[in-house]
ChimeraX commands (.cxc) that place a marker at each C-alpha (Angstrom):
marker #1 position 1.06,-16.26,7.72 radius 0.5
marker #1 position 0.48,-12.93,9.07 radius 0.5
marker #1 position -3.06,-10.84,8.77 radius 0.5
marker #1 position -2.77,-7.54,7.73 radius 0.5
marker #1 position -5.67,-4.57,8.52 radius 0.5
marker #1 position -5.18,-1.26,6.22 radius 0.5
marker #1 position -6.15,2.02,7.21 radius 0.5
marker #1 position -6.01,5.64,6.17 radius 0.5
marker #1 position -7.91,5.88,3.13 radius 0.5
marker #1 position -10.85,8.38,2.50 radius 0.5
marker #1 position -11.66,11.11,0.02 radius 0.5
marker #1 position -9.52,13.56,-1.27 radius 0.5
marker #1 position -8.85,16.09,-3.80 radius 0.5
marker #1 position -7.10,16.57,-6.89 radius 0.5
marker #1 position -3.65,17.58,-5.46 radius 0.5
marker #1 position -4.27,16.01,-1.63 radius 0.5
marker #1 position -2.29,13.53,0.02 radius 0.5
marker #1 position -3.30,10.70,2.34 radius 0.5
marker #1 position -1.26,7.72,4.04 radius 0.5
marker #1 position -2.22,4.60,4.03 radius 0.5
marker #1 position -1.15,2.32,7.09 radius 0.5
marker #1 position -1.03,-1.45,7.32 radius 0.5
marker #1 position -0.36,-3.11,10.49 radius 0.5
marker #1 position 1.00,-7.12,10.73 radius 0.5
marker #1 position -0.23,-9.30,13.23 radius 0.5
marker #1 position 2.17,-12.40,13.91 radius 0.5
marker #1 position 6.18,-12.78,13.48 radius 0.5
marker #1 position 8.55,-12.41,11.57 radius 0.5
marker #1 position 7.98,-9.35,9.83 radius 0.5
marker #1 position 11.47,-8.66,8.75 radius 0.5
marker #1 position 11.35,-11.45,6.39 radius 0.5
marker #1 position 8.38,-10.61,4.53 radius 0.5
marker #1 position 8.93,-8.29,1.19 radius 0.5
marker #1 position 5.39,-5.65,1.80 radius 0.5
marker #1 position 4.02,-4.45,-1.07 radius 0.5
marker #1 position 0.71,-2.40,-1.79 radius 0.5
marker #1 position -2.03,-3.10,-5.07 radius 0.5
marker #1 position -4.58,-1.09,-5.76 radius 0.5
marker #1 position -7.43,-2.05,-7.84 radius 0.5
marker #1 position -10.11,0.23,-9.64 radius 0.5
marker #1 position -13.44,-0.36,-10.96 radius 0.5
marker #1 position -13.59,-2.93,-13.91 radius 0.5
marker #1 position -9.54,-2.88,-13.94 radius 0.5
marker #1 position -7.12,-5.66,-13.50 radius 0.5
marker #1 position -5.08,-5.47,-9.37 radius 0.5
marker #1 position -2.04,-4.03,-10.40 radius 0.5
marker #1 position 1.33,-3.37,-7.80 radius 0.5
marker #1 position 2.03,-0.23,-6.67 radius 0.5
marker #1 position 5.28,-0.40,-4.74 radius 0.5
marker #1 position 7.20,-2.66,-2.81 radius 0.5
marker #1 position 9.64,-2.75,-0.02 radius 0.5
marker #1 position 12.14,-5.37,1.63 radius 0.5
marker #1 position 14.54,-3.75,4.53 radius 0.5
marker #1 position 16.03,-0.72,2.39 radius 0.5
marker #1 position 15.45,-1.14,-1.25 radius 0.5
marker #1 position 12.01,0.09,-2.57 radius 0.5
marker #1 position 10.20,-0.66,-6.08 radius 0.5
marker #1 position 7.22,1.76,-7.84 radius 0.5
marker #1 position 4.96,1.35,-10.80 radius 0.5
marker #1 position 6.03,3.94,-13.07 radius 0.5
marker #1 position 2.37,5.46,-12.40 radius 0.5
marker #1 position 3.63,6.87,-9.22 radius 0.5
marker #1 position 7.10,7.38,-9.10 radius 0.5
marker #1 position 7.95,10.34,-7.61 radius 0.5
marker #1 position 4.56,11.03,-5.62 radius 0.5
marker #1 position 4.30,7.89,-3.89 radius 0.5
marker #1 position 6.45,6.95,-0.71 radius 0.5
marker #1 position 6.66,3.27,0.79 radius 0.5
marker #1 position 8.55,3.14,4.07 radius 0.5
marker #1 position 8.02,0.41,6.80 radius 0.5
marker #1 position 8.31,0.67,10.72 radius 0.5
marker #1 position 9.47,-3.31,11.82 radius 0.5
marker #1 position 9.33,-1.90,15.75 radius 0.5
marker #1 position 4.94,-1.55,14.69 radius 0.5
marker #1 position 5.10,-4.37,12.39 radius 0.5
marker #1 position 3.47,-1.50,9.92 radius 0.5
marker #1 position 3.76,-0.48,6.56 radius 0.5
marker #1 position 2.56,2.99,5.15 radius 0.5
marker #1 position 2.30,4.42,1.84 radius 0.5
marker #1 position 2.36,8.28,1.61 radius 0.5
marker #1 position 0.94,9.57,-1.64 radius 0.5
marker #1 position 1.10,13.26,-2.65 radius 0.5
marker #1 position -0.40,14.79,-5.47 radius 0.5
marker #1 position -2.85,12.39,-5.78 radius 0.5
marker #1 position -4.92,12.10,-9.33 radius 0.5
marker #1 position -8.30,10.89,-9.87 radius 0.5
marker #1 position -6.98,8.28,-11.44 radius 0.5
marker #1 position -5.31,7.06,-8.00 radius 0.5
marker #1 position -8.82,6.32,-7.24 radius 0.5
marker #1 position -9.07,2.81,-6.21 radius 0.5
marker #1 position -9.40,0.23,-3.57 radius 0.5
marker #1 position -6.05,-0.17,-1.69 radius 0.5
marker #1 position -4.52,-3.55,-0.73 radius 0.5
marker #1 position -1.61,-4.80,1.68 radius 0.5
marker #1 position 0.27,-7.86,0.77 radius 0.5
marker #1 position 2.95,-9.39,2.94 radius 0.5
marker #1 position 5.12,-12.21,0.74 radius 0.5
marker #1 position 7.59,-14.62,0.81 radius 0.5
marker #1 position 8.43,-17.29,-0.61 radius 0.5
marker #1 position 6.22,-19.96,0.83 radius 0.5
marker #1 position 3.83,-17.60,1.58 radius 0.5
marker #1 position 1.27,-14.55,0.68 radius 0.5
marker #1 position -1.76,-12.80,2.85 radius 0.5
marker #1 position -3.74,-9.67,1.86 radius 0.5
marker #1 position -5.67,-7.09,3.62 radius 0.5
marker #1 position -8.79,-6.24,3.56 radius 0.5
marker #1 position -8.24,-3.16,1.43 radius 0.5
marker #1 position -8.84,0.39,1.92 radius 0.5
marker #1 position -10.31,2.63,-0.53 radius 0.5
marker #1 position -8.96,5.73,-1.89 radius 0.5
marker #1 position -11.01,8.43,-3.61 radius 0.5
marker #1 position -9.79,11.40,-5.71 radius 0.5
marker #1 position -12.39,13.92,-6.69 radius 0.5
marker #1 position -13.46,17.13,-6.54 radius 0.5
marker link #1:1,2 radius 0.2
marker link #1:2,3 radius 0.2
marker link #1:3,4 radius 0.2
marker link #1:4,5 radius 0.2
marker link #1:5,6 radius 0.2
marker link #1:6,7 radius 0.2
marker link #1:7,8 radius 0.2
marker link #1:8,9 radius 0.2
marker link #1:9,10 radius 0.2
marker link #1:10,11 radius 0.2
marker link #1:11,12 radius 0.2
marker link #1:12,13 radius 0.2
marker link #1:13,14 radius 0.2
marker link #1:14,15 radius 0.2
marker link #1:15,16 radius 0.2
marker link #1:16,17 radius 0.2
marker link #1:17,18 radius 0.2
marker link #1:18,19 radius 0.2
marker link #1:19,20 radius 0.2
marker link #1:20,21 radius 0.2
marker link #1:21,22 radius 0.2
marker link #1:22,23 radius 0.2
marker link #1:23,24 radius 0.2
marker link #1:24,25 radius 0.2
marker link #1:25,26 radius 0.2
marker link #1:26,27 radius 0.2
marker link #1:27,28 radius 0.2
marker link #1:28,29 radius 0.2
marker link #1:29,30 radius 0.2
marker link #1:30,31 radius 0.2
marker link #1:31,32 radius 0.2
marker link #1:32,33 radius 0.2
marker link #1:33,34 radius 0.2
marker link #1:34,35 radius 0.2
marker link #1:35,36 radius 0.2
marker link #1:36,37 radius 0.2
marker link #1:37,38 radius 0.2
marker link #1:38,39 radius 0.2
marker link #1:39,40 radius 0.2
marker link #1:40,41 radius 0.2
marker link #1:41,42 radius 0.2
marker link #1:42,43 radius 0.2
marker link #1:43,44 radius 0.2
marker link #1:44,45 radius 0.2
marker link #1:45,46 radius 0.2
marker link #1:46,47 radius 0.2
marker link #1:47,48 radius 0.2
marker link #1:48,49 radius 0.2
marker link #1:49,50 radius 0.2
marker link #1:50,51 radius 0.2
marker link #1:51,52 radius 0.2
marker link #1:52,53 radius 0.2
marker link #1:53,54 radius 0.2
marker link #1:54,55 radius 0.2
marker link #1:55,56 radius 0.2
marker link #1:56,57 radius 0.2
marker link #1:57,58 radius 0.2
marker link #1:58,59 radius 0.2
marker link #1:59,60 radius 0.2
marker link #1:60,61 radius 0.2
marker link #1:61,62 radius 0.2
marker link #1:62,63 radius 0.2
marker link #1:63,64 radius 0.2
marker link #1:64,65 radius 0.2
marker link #1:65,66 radius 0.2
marker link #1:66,67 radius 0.2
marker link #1:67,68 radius 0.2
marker link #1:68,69 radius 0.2
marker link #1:69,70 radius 0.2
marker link #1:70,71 radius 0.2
marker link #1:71,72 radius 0.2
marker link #1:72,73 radius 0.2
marker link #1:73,74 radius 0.2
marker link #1:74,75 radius 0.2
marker link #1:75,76 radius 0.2
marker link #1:76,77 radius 0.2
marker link #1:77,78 radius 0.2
marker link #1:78,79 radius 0.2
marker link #1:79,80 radius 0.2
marker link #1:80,81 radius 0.2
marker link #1:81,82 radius 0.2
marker link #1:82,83 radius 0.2
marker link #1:83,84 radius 0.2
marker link #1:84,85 radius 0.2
marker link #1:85,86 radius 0.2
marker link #1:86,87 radius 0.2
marker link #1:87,88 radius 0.2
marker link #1:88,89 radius 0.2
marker link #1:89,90 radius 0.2
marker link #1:90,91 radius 0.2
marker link #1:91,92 radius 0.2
marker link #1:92,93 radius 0.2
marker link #1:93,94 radius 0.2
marker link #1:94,95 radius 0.2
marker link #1:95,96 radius 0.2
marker link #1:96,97 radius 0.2
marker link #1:97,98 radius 0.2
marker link #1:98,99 radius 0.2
marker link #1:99,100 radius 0.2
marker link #1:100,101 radius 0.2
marker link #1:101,102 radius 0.2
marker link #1:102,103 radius 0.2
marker link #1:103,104 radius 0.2
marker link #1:104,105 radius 0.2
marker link #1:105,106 radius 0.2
marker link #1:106,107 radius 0.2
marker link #1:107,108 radius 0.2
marker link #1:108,109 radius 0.2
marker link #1:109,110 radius 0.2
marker link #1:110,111 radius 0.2
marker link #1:111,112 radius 0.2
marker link #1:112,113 radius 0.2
marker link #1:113,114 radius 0.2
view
C-alpha cells in the first residue's frame, strides 16, 4: 500500500480556484488508478474524478471546472478546481487503487463562501 498526505485546501470564494495536491509515499505509483472524493456535512463520500496514465473520469458535478492531472516523477496527484461553488464545499480525500488494494488520505477540506 502506499500513504497518501493531501494538501492545498483552505477557504475560498464563490468564483476562486484552489489545487489540491496529494503526494504517494512507497512504489509503484504508475500502477495505481488516483482518484479524489469529497464528502460534505451529513452527505454520502461521493467520487470526484479519476485518473490512470492518460485517460481521466469526472462526476458530472464538475465537468468542465475541475482538472485531475498526475506528476509520476513526485509520485503526486493534484486537482485544480476553478469556479468553485459553495456547494464544492467539503472535505477532500485522496485514494490510490488497484486491484488488490485501496489507501486514503487524510483529507483536506475545502470551503466556498463569501
Amino acid at each position: 500500500q502506499v500513504q497518501l498526505v493531501e494538501s492545498g485546501g483552505g477557504l475560498v470564494q464563490p468564483g476562486g480556484s484552489l489545487r489540491l495536491s496529494c503526494k504517494a509515499s512507497g512504489s509503484m505509483f504508475t500502477m495505481y488508478v488516483m482518484k479524489w472524493y469529497r464528502q460534505a456535512p451529513g452527505k454520502q463520500r461521493e467520487l470526484v474524478a479519476a485518473i490512470l496514465r492518460g485517460t481521466t473520469n469526472y462526476a458530472d458535478s464538475v465537468k468542465g471546472r475541475f482538472t485531475i492531472s498526475r506528476d509520476n516523477a513526485k509520485n503526486t496527484v493534484y486537482l485544480q478546481m476553478n469556479s468553485l461553488k459553495p456547494e464544492d464545499t467539503a472535505v477532500y480525500y485522496c485514494n490510490a487503487w488497484k486491484s488488490d488494494s485501496s489507501s486514503w488520505g487524510q483529507g483536506t477540506q475545502v470551503t466556498v463562501s463569501s
